[in-house]
N, CA, C and O of each residue as an XYZ file, in Angstrom:
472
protein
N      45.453     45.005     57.601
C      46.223     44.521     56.468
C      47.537     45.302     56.389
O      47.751     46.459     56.751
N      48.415     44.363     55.807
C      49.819     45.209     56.252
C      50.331     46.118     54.904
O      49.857     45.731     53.836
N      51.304     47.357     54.842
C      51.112     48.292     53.853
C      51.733     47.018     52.698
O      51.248     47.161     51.575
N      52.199     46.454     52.760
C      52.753     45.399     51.261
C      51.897     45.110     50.978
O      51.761     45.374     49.784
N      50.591     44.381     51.616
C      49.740     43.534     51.309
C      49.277     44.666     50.583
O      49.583     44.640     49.391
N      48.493     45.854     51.045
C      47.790     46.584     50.093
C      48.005     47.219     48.883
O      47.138     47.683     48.143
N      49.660     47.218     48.656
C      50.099     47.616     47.132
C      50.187     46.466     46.845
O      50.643     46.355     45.707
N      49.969     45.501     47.326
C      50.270     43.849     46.314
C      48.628     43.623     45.667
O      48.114     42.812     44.896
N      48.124     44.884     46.491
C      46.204     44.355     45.926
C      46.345     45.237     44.629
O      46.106     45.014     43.442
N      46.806     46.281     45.289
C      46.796     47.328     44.266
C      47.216     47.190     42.921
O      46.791     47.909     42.017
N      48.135     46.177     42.753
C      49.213     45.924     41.968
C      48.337     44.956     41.224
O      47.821     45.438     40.216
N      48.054     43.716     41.485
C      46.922     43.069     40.965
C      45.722     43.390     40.507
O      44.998     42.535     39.997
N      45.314     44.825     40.647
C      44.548     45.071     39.725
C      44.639     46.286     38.607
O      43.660     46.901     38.184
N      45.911     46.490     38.242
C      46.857     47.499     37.714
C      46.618     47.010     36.190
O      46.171     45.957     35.735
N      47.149     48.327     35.516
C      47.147     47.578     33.757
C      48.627     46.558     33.832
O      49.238     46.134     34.814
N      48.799     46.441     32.816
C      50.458     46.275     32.429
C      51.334     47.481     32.878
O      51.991     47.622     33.910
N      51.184     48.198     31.961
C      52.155     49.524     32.235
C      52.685     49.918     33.726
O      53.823     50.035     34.182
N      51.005     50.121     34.465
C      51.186     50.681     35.716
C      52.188     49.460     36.308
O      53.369     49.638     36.606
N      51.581     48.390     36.398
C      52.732     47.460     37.161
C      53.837     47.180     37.406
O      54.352     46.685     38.409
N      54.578     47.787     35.626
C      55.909     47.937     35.468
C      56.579     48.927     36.488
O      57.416     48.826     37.385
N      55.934     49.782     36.015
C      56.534     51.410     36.816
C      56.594     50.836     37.963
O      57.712     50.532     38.377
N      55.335     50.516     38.832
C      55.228     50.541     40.587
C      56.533     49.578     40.763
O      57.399     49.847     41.595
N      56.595     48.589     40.026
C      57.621     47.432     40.649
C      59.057     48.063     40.187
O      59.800     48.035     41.168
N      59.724     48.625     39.039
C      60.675     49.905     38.988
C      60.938     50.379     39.969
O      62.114     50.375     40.333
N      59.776     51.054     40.880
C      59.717     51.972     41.679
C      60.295     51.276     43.273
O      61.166     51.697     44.035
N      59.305     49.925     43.378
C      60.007     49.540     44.103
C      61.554     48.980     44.610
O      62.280     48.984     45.604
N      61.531     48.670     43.702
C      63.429     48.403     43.237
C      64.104     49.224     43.412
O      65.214     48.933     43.859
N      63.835     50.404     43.196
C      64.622     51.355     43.244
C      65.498     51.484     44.490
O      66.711     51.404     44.296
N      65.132     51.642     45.546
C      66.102     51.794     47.068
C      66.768     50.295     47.196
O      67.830     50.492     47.786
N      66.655     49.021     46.946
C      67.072     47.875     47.205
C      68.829     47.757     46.129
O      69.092     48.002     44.951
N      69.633     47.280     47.272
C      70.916     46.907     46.376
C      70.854     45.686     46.088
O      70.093     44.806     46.492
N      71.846     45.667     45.237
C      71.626     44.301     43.994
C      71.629     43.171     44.614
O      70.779     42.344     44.283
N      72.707     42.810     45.802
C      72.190     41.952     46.445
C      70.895     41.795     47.181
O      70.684     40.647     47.573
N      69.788     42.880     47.516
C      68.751     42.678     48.361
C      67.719     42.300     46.893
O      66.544     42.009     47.116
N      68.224     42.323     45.416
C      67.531     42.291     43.989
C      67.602     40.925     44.124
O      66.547     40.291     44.141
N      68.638     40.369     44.222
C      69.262     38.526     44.341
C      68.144     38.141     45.281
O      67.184     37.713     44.640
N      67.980     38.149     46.362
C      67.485     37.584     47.552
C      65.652     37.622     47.729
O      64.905     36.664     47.930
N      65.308     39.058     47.574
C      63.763     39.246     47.440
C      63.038     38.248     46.776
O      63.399     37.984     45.629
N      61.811     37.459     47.398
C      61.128     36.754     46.879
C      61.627     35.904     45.803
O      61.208     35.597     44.687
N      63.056     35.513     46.768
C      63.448     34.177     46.338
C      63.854     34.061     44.969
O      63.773     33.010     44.333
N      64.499     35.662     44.304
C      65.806     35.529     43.525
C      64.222     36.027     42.089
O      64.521     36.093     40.897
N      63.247     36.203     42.400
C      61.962     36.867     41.352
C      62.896     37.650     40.230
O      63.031     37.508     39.015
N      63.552     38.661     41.337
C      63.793     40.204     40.433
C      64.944     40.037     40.103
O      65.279     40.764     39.167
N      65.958     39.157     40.606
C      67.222     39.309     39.945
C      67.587     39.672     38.803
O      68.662     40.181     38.486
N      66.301     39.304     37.871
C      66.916     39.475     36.423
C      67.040     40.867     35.758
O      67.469     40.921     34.605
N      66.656     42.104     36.478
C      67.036     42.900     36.228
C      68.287     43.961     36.491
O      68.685     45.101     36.253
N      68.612     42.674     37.187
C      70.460     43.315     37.351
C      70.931     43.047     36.183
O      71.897     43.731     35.847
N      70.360     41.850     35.059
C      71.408     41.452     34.239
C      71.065     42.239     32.640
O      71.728     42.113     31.611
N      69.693     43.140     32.871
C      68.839     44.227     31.700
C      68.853     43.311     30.626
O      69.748     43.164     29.793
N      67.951     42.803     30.705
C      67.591     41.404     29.818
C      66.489     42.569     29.112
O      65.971     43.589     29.566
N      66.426     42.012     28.041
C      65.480     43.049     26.878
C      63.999     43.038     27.326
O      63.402     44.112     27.405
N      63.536     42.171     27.547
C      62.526     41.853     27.867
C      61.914     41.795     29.683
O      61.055     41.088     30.210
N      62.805     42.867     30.234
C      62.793     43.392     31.258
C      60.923     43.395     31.874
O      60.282     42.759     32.710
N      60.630     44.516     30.872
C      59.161     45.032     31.063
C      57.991     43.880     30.659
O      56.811     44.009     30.986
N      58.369     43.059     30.110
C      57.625     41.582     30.032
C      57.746     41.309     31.589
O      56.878     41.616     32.406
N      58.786     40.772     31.843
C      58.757     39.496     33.161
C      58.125     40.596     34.526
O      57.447     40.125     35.439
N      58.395     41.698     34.467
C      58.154     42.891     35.640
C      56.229     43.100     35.717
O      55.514     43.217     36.712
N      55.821     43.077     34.090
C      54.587     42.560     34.410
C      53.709     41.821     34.869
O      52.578     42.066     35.289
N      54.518     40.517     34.729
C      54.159     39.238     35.565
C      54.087     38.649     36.244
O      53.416     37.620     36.325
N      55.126     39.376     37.325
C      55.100     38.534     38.667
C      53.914     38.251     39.166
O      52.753     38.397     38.782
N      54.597     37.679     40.393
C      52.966     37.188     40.832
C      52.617     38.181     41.874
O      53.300     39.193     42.032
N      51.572     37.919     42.585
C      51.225     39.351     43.478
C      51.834     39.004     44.409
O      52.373     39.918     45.034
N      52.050     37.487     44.964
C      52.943     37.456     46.318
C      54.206     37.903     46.051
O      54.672     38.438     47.057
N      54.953     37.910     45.129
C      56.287     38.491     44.845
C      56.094     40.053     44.920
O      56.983     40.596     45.575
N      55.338     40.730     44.510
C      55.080     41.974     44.587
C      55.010     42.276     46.243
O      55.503     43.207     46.880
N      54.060     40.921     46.771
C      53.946     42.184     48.312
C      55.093     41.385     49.299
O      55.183     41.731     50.477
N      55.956     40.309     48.762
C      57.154     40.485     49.391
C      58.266     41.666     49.203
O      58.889     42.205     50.118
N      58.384     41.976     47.651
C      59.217     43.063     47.338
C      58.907     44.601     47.986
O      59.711     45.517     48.160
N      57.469     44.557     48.277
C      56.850     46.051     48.881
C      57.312     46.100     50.258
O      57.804     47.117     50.748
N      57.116     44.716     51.052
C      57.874     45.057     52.482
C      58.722     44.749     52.437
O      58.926     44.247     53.542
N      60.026     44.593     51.543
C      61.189     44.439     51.716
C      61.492     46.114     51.372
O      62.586     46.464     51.815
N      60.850     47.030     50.782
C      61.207     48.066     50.366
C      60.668     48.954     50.961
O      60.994     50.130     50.799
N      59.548     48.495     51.931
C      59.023     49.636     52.537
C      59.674     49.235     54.444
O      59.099     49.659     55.447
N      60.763     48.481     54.457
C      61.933     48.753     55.468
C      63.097     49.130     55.150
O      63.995     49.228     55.987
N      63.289     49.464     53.571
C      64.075     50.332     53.019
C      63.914     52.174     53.491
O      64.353     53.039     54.249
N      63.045     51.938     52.504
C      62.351     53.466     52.876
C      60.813     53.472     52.696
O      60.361     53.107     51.610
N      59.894     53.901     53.790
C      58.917     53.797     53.833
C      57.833     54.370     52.462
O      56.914     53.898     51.793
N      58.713     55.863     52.566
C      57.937     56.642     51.512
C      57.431     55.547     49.745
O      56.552     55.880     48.950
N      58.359     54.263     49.638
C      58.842     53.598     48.462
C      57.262     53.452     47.934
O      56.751     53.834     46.881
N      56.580     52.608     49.304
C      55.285     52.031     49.007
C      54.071     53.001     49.244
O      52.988     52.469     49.484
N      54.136     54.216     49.204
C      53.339     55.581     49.052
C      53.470     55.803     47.524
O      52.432     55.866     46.864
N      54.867     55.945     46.819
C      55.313     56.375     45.721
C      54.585     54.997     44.348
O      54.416     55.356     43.183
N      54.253     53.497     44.811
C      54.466     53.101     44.032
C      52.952     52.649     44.261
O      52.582     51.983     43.294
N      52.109     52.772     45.079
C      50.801     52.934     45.620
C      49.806     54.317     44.623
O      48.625     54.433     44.296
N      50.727     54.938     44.479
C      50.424     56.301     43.677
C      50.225     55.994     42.283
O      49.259     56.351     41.609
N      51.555     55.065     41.762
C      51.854     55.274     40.300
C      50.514     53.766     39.878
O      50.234     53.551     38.699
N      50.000     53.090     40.785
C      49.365     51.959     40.832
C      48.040     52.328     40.441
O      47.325     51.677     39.679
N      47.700     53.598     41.102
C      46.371     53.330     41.565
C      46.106     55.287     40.676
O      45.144     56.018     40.913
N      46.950     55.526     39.991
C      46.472     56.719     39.082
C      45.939     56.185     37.361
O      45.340     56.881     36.541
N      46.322     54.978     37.232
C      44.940     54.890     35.466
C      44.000     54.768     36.526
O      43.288     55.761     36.676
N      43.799     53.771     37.339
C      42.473     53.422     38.233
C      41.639     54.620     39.248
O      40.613     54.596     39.929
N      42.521     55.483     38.983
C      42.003     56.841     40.158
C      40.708     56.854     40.675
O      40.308     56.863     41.839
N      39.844     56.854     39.095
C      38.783     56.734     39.607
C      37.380     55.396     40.230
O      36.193     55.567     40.506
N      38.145     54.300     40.242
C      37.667     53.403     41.320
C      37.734     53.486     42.859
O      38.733     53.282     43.549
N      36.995     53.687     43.109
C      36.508     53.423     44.311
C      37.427     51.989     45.484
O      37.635     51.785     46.680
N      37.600     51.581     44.646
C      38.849     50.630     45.464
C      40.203     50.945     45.677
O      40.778     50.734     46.745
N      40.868     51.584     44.406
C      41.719     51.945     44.347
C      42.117     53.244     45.190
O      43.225     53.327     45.719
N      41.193     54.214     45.282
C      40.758     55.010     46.225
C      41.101     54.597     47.540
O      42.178     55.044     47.935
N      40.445     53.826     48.367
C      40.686     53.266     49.855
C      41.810     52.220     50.300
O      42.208     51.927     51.428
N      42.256     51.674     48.814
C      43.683     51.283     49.635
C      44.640     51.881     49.723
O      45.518     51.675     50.560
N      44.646     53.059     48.543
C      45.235     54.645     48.776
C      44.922     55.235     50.089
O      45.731     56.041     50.549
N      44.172     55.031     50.561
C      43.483     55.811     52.083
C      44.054     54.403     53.306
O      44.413     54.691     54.448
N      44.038     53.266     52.902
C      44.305     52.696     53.980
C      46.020     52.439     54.106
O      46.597     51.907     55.055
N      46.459     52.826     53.215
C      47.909     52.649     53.186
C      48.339     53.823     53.796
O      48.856     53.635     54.897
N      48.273     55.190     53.346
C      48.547     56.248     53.689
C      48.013     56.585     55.354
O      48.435     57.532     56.018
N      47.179     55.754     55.740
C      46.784     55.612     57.707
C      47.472     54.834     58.285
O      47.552     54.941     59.508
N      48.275     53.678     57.521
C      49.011     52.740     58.149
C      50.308     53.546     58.208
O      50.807     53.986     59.244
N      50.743     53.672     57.098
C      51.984     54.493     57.236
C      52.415     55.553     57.836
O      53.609     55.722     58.085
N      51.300     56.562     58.197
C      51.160     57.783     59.120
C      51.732     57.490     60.638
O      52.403     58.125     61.452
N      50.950     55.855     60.573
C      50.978     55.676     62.249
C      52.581     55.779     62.913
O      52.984     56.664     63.668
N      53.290     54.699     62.438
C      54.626     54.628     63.060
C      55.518     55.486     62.725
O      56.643     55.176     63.118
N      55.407     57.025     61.803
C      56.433     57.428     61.585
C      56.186     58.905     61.858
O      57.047     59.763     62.050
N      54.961     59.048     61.842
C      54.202     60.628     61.492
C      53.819     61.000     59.878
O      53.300     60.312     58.998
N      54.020     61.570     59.883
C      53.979     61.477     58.265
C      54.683     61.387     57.292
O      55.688     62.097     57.341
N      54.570     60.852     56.507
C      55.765     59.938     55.097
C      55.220     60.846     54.214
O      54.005     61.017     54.318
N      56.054     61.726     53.027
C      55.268     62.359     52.324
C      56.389     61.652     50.910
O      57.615     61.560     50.837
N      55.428     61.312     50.074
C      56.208     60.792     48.982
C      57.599     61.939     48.350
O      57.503     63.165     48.400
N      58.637     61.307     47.872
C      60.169     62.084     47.217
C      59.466     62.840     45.844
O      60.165     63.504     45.079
């Protein structure tokens, strides 16, 4: 499974809150035009800080999430470690959340050596 796919699982089973942050998080390295373009114009709207920002950021859908994760984790890899983290800490203690933490962090090891989150 590819590292997007597994923060897009991750992400789908997140509270509200956490979801906000991780998808924040992911955004973060992408310029405004790569905000326009990702999953087909999803996130744009937070170029324009619409009030209700943290509403629509909750909602995406999970395929928008694990397009935005590999669009950001060929940004910078570390992105989807960092937002894998902020995902899967209310859930820490599940057991799922756990191993896609473990299977992300083996995928990502492979092609680079080690990615250690910023």
């Amino acid at each position: 499974m590819a590292p997007a796919r597994l923060v897009a699982r991750l992400y789908h089973s997140a509270s509200a809150s956490a979801r906000v942050t991780a998808v924040r998080s992911l955004l973060r390295p992408l310029s405004p035009l790569a905000l326009a373009v990702v999953a087909d114009g999803a996130f744009a709207f937070v170029l324009t800080g619409e009030a209700d920002e943290s509403l629509r950021l909750a909602a995406v859908a999970r395929a928008q999430v694990a397009e935005l994760a590999d669009f950001a984790y060929q940004v910078d890899p570390a992105t989807l470690v960092r937002a894998a983290e902020l995902l899967a800490t209310p859930a820490a203690g599940t057991a799922f959340a756990a191993a896609v933490l473990a299977l992300l962090m083996r995928k990502l090891a492979a092609p680079w050596g080690r990615v250690t989150p910023r």
